[in-house]
C-alpha positions in Angstrom: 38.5 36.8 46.3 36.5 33.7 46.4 34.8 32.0 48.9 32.3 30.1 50.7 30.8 32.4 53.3 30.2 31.7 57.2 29.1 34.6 59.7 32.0 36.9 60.1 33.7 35.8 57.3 35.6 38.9 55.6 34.9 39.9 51.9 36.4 42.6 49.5 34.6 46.2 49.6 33.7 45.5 46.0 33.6 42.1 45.4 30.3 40.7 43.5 28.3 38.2 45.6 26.8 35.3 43.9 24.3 32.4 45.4 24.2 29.4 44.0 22.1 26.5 44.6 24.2 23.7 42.8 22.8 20.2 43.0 25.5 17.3 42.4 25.1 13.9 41.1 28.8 12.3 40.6 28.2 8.5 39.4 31.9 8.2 39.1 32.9 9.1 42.8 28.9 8.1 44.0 28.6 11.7 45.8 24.8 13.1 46.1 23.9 16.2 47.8 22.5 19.8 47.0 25.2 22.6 48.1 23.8 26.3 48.7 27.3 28.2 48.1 28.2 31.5 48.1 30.4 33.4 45.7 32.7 36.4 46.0 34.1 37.6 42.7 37.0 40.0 43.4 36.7 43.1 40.8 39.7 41.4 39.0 38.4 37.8 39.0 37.1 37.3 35.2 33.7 35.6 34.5 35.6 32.5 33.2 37.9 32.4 36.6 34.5 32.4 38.7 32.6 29.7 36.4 36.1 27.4 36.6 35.7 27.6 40.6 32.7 27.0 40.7 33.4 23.5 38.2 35.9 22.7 40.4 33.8 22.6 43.4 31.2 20.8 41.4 34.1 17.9 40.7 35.7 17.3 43.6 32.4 18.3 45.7 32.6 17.4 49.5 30.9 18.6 52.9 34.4 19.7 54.1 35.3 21.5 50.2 35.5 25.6 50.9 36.7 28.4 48.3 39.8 29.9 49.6 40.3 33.5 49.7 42.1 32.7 46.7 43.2 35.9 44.7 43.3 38.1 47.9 45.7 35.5 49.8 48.9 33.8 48.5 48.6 31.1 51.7 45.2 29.8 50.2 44.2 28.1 47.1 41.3 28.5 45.1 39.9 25.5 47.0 40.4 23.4 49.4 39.3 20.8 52.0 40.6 20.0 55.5 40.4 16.9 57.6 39.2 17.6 61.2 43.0 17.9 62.8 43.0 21.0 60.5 45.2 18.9 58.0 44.6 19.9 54.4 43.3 17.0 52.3 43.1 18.3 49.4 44.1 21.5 47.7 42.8 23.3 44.1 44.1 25.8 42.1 42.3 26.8 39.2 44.1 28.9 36.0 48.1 28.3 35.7 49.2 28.8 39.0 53.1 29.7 39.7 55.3 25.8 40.0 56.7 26.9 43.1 52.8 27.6 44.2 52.1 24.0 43.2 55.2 22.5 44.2 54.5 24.0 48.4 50.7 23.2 48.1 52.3 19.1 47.2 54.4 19.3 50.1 51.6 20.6 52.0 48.4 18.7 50.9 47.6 15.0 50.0 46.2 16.1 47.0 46.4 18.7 44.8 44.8 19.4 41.7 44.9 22.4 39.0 42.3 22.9 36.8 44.3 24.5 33.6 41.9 26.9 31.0 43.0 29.5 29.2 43.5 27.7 25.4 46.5 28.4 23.6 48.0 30.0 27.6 46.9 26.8 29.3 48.3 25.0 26.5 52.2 27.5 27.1 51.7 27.3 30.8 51.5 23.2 31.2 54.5 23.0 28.3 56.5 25.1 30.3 55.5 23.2 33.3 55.4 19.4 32.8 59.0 18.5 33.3 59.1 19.8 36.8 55.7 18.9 38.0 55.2 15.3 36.3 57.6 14.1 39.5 55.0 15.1 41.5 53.3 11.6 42.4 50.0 13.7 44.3 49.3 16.0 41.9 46.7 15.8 38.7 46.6 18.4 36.4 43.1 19.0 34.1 42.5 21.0 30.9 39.2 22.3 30.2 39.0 23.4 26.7 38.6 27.4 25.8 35.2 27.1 24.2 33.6 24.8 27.4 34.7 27.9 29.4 33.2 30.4 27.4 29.8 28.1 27.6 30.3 28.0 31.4 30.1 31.9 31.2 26.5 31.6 29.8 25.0 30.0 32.7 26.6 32.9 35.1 24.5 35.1 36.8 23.9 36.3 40.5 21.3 33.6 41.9 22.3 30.5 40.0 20.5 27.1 40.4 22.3 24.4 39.0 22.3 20.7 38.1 25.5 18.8 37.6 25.7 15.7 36.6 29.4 13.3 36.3 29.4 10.3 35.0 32.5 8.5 33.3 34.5 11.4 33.4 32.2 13.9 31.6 30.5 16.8 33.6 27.2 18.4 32.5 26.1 21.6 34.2 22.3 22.4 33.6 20.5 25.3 34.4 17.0 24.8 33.3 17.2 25.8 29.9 21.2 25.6 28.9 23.3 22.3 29.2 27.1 22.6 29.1 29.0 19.8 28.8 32.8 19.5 30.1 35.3 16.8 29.2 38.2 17.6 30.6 41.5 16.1 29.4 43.5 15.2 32.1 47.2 16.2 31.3 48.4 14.9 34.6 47.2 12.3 37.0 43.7 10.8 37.6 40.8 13.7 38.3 38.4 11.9 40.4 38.9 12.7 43.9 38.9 10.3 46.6 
């Protein structure tokens, strides 16, 4: 289960906590602002799943964007944000989420995005897929490559402070003394959130 935690907000007995200081500059959508997040990995969230989420909320970063209880609930995605009315503006799933999953969350959302890794999976998963979701006019589907994951892994660790940095479509995620840079291939749709 991820999420982004307020007072009273529920966790899993086991889940690992993470704190994160993530500092966003994204020239492309001309977003600026320092976010102090935290993390809940469920025990069955991999490193790779957590350091995807956390790109994801890098991306399409907002004051309204919160991590879903994600694993732990079926109703929620990964991320999302909400307008005001309690509308859902925008919703992100991160692996290779069910098409039914993806179909509801278009019907439900005004955008929805899935952030696809896995390699030669993500590669099965959006074969399988594309016919069915390509119709779906709100929806834009990103690749991250297996290798940028496994580089996103090296930056993990329980009080993370991070730079990130977007500019013409590339991401660079800094944590001092490691830069990893992600150029996601967008398979479907545009990936710059309005």
């Amino acid at each position: 289960m991820g999420g982004y935690l307020f007072p009273g907000t529920l966790m899993a007995l086991n889940a690992t906590i993470y704190k994160v200081e993530l500092q966003i500059s994204n020239m492309d959508r001309h977003y600026y602002a320092t976010h102090a997040l935290t993390l809940a990995r469920h025990p069955s969230e991999t490193e790779a799943r957590l350091m995807v989420r956390l790109l994801a909320f890098a991306l399409y970063a907002d004051d309204r964007l919160e991590f879903g209880k994600g694993l732990s609930d079926e109703d929620e995605p990964a991320l999302w944000r909400k307008a005001y009315t309690d509308e859902i503006e925008q919703w992100i799933e991160v692996g290779q989420p069910d098409e039914a999953r993806i179909r509801k969350a278009c019907g439900r959302a005004r955008q929805v995005a899935v952030i696809n890794y896995g390699g030669r999976s993500a590669d099965i998963w959006w074969n399988k897929a594309a016919s069915s979701l390509g119709r779906s006019k709100n929806l834009a589907v990103l690749d991250i490559p297996e290798t940028t994951v496994q580089q996103l892994t090296t930056l993990l660790n329980r009080g993370m402070r991070l730079q990130c940095l977007v500019q013409d479509g590339e991401i660079q995620l800094m944590d001092g003394e490691t830069t990893v840079t992600v150029q996601p291939l967008a398979r479907l749709g545009e990936y710059a959130a309005a």
